[in-house]
C-alpha positions as CSV (number, residue, x, y, z in Angstrom):
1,X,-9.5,13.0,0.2
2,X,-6.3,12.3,-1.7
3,X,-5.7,8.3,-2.7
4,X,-2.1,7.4,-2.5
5,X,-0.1,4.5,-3.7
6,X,2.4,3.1,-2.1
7,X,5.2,0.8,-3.3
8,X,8.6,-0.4,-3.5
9,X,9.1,-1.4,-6.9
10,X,12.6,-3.1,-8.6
11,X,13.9,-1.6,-11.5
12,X,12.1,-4.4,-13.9
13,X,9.2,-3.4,-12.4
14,X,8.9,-6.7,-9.8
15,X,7.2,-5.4,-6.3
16,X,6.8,-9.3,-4.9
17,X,7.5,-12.7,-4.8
18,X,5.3,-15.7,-3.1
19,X,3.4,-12.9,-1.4
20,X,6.7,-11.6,0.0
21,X,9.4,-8.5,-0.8
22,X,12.3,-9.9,-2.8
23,X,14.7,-8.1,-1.4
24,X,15.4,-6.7,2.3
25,X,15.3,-2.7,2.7
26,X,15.3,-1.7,6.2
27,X,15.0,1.9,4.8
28,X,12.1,1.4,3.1
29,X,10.3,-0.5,5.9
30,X,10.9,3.4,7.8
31,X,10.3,5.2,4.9
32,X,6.6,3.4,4.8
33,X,6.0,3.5,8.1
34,X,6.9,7.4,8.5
35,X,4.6,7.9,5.6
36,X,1.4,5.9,6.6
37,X,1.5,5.9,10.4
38,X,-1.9,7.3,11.6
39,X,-3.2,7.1,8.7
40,X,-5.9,4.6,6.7
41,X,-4.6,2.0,4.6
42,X,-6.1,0.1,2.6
43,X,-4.8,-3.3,0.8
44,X,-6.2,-6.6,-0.7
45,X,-6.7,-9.9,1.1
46,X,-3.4,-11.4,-0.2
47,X,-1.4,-8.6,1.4
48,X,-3.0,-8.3,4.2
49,X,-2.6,-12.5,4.8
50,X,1.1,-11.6,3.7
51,X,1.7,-9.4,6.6
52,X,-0.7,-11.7,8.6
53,X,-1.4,-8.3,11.3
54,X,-2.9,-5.4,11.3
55,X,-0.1,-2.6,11.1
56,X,-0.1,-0.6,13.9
57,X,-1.4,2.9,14.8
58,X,-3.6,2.6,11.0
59,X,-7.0,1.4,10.2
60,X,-6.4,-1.2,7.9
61,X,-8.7,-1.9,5.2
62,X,-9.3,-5.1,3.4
63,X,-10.6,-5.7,0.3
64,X,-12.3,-9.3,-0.3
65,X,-14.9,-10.4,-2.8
66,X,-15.5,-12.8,0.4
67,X,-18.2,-10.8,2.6
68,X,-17.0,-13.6,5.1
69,X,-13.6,-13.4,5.4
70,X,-11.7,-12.8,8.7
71,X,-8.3,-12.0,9.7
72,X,-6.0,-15.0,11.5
73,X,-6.4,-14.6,15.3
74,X,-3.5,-12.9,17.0
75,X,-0.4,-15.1,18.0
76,X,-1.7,-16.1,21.1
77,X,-5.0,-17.6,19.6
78,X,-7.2,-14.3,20.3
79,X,-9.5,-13.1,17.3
80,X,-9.1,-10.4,15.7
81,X,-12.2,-7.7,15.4
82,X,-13.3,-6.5,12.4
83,X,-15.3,-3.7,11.6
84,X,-17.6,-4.1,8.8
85,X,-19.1,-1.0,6.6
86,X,-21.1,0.9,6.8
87,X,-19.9,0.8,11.0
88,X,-18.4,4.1,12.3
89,X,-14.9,4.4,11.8
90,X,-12.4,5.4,14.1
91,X,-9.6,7.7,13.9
92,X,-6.9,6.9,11.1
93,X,-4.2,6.1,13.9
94,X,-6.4,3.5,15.5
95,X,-5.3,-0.1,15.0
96,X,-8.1,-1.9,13.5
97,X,-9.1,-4.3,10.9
98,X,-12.1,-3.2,8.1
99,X,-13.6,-5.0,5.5
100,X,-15.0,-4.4,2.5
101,X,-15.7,-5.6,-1.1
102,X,-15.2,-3.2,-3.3
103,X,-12.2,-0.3,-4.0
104,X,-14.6,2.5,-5.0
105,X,-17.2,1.4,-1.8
106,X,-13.9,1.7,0.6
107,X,-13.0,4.8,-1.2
108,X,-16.4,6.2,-0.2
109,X,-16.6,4.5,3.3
110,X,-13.3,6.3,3.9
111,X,-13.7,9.8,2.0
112,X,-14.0,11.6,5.4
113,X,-10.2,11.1,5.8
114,X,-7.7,13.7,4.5
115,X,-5.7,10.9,3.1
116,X,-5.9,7.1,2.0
117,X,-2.8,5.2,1.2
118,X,-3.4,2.0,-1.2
119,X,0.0,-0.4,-0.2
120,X,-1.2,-3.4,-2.4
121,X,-1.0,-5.6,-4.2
122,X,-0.6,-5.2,-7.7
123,X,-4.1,-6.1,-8.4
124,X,-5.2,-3.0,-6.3
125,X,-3.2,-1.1,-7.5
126,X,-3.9,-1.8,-11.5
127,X,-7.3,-1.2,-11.0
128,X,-6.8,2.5,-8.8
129,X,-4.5,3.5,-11.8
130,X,-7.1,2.2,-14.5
131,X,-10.1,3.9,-12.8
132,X,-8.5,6.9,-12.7
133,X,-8.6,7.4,-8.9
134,X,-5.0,8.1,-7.9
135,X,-3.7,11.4,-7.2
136,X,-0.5,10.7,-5.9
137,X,2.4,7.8,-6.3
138,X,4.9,6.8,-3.5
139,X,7.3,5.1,-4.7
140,X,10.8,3.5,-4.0
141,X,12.0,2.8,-7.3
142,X,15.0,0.3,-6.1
143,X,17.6,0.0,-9.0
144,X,18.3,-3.3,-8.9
145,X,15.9,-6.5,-10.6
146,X,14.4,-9.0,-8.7
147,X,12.4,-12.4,-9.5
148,X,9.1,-12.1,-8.6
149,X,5.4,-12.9,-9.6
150,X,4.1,-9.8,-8.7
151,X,4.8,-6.2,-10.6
152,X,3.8,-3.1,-10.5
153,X,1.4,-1.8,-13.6
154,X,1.9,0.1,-16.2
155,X,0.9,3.6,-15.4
156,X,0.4,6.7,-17.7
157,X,3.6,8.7,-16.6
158,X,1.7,11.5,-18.6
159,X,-0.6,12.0,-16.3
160,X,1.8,12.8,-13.2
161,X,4.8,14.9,-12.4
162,X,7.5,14.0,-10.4
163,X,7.5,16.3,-7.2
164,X,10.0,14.8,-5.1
165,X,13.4,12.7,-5.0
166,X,15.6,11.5,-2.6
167,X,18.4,9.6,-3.5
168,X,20.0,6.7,-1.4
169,X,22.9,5.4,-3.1
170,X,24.5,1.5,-2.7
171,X,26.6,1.1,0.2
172,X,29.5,-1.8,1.1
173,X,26.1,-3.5,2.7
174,X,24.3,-3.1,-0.5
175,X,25.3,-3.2,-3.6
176,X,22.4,-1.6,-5.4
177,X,21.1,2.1,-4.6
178,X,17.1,3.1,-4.5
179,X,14.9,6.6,-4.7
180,X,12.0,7.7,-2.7
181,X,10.2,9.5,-5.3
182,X,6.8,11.2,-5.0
183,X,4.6,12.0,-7.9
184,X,1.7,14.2,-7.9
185,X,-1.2,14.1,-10.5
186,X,-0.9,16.6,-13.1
187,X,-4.2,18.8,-12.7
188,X,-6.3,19.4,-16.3
């Protein structure tokens, strides 16, 4: 199974504010959803509140300490179902909510995917980079800063190559141009 990241992240490194994107990127919205659709992802609590759904055609996973969290109901008052481990899964492009309560447990729960895409926050993603258990970065590296209270973390650029690039450059609309760059873990 390959474990993904997946972030927009400003040029000083800011990837949030008050559980929200600084900054508004139609582009990027695409870009992420091209990348992940029918696919698992997997995100903490506060991201997952942040989006306040389940993103569609993906199992989304949450991580909580909480073993009794659950999701807001859906706009018209019905609950939302979640599947707790160790349930069956079903297939990467089905929308549903799981739980669970630790990275490397939801790692394991979901190992019979081909790929797992971690899209926050920066908590997650600090501890998939110090655990050693990414092999590939997605990233939008927007060049432009932005307040925020959430960054990305530091990450050993030494242990990834960059594989990929596309440039999008500032238009009369925006003043500020971004990348969609792809890194790859460097093998040993």
């Amino acid at each position: 199974m390959k474990v993904s990241i997946v972030a927009a992240v400003a040029q000083n490194g800011i990837i949030g504010i008050n559980n929200s994107l600084p900054w508004h990127l139609p582009e990027d919205l695409a870009f992420f959803k091209q990348t992940t659709l029918g696919r698992p992802v997997l995100m903490g609590r506060k991201t997952y509140e942040s989006i306040n759904r389940p993103l569609p055609g993906r199992l989304n996973v949450v991580l909580s300490s909480n073993t009794h969290w659950k999701p807001a109901p859906a706009k018209d008052g019905t609950p939302r179902s979640v599947i707790t481990h160790p349930a069956t899964l079903p297939e990467g492009n089905s929308t549903q909510i799981a739980t669970a309560t630790s990275l490397p447990d939801a790692l394991k729960w979901l190992s019979s995917f081909e790929q797992v895409f971690l899209i926050g926050g920066s908590h997650l993603y600090q501890q998939a980079l110090e655990q050693n258990l990414v092999d590939e970065l997605i990233l939008t590296e927007i060049h432009q800063s932005f307040e925020g209270d959430a960054r990305f973390p530091q990450w050993n650029r030494e242990l990834f190559r960059e594989v990929e690039r596309i440039a999008n450059t500032a238009t009369p609309e925006r003043a500020w141009g971004f990348d969609f760059v792809k890194y790859a873990k460097v093998d040993n």
